[in-house]
Chimera marker file (.cmm) of the C-alpha trace (Angstrom):
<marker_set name="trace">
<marker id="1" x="-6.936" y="0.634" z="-9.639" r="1" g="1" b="0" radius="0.5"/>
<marker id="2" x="-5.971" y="4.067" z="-9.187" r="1" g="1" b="0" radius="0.5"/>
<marker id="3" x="-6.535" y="6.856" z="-11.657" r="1" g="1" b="0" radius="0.5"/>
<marker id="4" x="-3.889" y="9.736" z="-11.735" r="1" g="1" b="0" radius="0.5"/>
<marker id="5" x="-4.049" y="13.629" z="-12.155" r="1" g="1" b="0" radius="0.5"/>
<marker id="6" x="-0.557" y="14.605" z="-13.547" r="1" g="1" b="0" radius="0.5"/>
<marker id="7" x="-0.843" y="18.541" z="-13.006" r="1" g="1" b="0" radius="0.5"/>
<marker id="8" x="-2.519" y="17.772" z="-9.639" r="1" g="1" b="0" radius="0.5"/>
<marker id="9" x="0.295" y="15.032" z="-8.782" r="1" g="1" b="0" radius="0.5"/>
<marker id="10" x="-2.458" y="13.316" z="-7.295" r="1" g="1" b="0" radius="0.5"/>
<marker id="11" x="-4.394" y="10.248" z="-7.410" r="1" g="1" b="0" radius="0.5"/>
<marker id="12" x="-7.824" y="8.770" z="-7.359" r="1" g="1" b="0" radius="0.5"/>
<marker id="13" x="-8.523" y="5.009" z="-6.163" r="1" g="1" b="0" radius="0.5"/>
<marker id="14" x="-10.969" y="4.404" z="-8.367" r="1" g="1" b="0" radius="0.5"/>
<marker id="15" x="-11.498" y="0.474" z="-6.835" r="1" g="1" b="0" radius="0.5"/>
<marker id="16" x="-10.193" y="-2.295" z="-5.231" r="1" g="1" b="0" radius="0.5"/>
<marker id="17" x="-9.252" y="-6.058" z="-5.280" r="1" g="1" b="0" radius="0.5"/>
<marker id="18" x="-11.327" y="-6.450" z="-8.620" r="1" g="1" b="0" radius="0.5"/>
<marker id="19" x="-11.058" y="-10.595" z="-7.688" r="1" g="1" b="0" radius="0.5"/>
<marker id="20" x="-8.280" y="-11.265" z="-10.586" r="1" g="1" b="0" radius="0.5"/>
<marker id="21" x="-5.230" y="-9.466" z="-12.213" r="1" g="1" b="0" radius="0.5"/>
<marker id="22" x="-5.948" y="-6.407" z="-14.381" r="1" g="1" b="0" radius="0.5"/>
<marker id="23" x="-4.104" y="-6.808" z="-17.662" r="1" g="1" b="0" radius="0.5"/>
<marker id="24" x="-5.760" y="-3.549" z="-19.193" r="1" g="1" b="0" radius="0.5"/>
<marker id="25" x="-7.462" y="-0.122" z="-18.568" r="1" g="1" b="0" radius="0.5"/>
<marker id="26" x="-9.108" y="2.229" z="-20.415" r="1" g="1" b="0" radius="0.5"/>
<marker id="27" x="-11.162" y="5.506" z="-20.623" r="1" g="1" b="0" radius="0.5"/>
<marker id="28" x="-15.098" y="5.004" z="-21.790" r="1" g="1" b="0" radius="0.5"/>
<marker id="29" x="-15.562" y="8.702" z="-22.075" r="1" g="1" b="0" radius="0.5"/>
<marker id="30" x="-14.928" y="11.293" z="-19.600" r="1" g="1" b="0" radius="0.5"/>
<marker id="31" x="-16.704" y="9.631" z="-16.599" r="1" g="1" b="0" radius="0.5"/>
<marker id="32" x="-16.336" y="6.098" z="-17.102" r="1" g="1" b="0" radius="0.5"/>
<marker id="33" x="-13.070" y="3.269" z="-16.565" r="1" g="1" b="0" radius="0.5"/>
<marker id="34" x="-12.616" y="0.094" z="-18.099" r="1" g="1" b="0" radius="0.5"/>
<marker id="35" x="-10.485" y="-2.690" z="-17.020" r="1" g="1" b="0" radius="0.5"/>
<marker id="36" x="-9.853" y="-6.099" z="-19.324" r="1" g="1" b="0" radius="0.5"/>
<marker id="37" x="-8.031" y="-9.220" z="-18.285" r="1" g="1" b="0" radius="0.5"/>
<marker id="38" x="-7.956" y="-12.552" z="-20.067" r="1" g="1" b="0" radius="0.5"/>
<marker id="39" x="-10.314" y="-15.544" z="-18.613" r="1" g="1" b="0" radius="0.5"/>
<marker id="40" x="-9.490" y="-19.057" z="-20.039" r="1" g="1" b="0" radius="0.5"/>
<marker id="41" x="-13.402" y="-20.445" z="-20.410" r="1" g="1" b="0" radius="0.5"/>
<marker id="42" x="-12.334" y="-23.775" z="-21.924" r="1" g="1" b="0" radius="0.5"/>
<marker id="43" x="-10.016" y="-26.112" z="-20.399" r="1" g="1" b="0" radius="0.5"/>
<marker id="44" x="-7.584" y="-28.368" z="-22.885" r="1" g="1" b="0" radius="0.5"/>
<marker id="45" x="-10.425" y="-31.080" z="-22.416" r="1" g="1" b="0" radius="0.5"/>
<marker id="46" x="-12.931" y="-29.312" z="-23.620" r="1" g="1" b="0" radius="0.5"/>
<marker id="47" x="-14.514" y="-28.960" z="-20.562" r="1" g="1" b="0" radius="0.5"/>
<marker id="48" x="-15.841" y="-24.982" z="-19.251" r="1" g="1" b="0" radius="0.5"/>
<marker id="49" x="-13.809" y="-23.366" z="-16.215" r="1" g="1" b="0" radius="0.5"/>
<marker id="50" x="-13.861" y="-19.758" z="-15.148" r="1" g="1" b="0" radius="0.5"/>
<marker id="51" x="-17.004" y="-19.592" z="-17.455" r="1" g="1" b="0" radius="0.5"/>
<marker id="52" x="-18.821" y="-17.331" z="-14.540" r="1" g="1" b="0" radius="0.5"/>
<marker id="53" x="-16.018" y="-14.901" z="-14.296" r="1" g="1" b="0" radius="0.5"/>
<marker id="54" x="-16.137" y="-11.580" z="-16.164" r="1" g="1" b="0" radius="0.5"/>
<marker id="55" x="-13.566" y="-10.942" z="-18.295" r="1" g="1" b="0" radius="0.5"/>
<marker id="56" x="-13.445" y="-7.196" z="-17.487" r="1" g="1" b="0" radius="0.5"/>
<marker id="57" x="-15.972" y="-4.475" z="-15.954" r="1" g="1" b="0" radius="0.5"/>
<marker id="58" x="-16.833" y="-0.619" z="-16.569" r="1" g="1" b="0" radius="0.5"/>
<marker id="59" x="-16.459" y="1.705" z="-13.322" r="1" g="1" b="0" radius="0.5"/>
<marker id="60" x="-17.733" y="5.324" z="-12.579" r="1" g="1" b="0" radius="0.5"/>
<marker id="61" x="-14.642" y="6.918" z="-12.566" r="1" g="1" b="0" radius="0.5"/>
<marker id="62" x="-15.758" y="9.237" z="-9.946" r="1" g="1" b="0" radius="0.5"/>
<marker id="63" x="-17.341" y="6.955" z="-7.460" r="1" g="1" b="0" radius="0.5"/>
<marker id="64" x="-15.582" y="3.326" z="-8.712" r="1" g="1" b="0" radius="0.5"/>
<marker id="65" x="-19.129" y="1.655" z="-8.572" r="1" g="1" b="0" radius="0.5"/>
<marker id="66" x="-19.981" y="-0.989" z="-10.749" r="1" g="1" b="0" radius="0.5"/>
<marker id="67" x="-21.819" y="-0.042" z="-13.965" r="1" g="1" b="0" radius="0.5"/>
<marker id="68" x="-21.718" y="-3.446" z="-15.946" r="1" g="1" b="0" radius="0.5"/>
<marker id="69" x="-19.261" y="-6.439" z="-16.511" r="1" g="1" b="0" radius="0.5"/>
<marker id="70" x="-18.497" y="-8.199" z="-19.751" r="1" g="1" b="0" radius="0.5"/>
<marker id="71" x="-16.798" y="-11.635" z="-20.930" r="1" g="1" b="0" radius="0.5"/>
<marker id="72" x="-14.699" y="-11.074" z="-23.880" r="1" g="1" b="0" radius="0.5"/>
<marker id="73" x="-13.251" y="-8.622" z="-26.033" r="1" g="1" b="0" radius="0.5"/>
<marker id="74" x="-13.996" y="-7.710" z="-29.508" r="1" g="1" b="0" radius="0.5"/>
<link id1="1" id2="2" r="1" g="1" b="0" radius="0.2"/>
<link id1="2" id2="3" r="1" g="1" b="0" radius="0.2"/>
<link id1="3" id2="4" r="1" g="1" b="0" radius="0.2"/>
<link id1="4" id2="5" r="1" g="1" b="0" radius="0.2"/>
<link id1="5" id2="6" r="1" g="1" b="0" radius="0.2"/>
<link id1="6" id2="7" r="1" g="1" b="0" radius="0.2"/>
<link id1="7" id2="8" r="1" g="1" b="0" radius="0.2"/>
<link id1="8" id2="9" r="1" g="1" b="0" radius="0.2"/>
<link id1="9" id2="10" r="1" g="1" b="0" radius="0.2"/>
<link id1="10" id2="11" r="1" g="1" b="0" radius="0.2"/>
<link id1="11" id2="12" r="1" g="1" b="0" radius="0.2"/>
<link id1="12" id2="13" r="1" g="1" b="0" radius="0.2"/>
<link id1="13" id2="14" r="1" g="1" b="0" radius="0.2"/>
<link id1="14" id2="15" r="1" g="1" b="0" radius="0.2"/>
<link id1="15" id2="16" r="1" g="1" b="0" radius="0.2"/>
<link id1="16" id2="17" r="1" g="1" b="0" radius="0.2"/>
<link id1="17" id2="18" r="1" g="1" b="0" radius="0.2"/>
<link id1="18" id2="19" r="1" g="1" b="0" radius="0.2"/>
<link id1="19" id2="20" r="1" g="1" b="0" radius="0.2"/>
<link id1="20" id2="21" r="1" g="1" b="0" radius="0.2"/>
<link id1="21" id2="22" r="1" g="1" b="0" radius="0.2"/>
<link id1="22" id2="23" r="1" g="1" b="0" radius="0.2"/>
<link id1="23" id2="24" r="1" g="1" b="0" radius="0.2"/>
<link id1="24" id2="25" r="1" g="1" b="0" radius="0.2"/>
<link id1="25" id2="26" r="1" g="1" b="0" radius="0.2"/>
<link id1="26" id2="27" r="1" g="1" b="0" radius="0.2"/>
<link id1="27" id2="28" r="1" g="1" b="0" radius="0.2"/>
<link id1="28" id2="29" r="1" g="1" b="0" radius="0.2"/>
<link id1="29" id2="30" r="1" g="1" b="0" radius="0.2"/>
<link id1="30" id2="31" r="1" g="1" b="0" radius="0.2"/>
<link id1="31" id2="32" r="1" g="1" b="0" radius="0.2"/>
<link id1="32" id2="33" r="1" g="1" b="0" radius="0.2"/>
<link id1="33" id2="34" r="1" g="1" b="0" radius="0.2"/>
<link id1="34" id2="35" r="1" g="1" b="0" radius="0.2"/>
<link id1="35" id2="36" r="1" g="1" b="0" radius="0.2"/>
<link id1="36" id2="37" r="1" g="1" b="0" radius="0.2"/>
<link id1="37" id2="38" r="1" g="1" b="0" radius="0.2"/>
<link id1="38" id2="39" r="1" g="1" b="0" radius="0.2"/>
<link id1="39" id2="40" r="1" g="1" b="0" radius="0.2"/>
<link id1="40" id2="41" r="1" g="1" b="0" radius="0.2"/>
<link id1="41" id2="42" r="1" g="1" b="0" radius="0.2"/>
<link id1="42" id2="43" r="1" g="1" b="0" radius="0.2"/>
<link id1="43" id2="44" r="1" g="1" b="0" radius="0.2"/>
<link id1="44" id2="45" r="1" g="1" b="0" radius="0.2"/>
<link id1="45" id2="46" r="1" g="1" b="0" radius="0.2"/>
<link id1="46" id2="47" r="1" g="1" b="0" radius="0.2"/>
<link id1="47" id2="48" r="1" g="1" b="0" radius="0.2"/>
<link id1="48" id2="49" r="1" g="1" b="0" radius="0.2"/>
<link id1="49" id2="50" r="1" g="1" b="0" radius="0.2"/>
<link id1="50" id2="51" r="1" g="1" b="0" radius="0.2"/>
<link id1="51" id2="52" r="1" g="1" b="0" radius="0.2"/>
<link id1="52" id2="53" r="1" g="1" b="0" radius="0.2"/>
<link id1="53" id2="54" r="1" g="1" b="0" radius="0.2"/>
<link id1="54" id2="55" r="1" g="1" b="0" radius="0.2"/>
<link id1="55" id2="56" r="1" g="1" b="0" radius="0.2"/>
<link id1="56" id2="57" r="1" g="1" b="0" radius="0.2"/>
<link id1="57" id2="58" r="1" g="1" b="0" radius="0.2"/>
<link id1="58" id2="59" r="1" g="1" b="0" radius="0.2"/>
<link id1="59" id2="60" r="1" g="1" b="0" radius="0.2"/>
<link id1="60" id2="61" r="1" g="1" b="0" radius="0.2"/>
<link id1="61" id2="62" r="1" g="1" b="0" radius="0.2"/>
<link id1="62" id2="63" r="1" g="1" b="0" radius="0.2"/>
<link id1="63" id2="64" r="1" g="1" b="0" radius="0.2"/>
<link id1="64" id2="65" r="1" g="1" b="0" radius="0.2"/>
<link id1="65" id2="66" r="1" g="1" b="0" radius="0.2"/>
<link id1="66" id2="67" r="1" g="1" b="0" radius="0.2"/>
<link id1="67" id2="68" r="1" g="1" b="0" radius="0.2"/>
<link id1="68" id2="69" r="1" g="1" b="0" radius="0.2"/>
<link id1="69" id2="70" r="1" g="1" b="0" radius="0.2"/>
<link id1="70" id2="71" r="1" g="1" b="0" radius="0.2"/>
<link id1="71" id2="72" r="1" g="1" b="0" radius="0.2"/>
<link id1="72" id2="73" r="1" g="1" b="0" radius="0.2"/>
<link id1="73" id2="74" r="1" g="1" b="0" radius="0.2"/>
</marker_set>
């Protein structure tokens, strides 16, 4: 996930291979990134899959460390 500085033209990795597709991102204030996806925690069959998985996670934008993961959106 890379963050970009328009006036700069540069960019900013802010992480890597996140273990699943990133379907959105988001600023949490001026120092923090969030990135969403969609996890499937029920199969047809009523039976859980994917139910460890986070659904998305908030990253320092400065350093890309971990701060906290979530599972669903509200």
């Amino acid at each position: 996930m890379l963050t970009w500085d328009v006036a700069k033209g540069t960019c900013l990795t802010v992480c890597t291979n996140v273990g699943q597709k990133v379907a959105r991102v988001t600023w949490l204030g001026n120092d923090r990134v969030v990135w969403g996806t969609t996890v499937t925690y029920w199969s047809e069959g009523g039976k859980p899959v994917d139910h460890d998985k986070p659904a998305g996670a908030v990253l320092d934008r400065a350093t890309g460390h971990l701060r906290w993961t979530f599972r669903g959106f509200v």
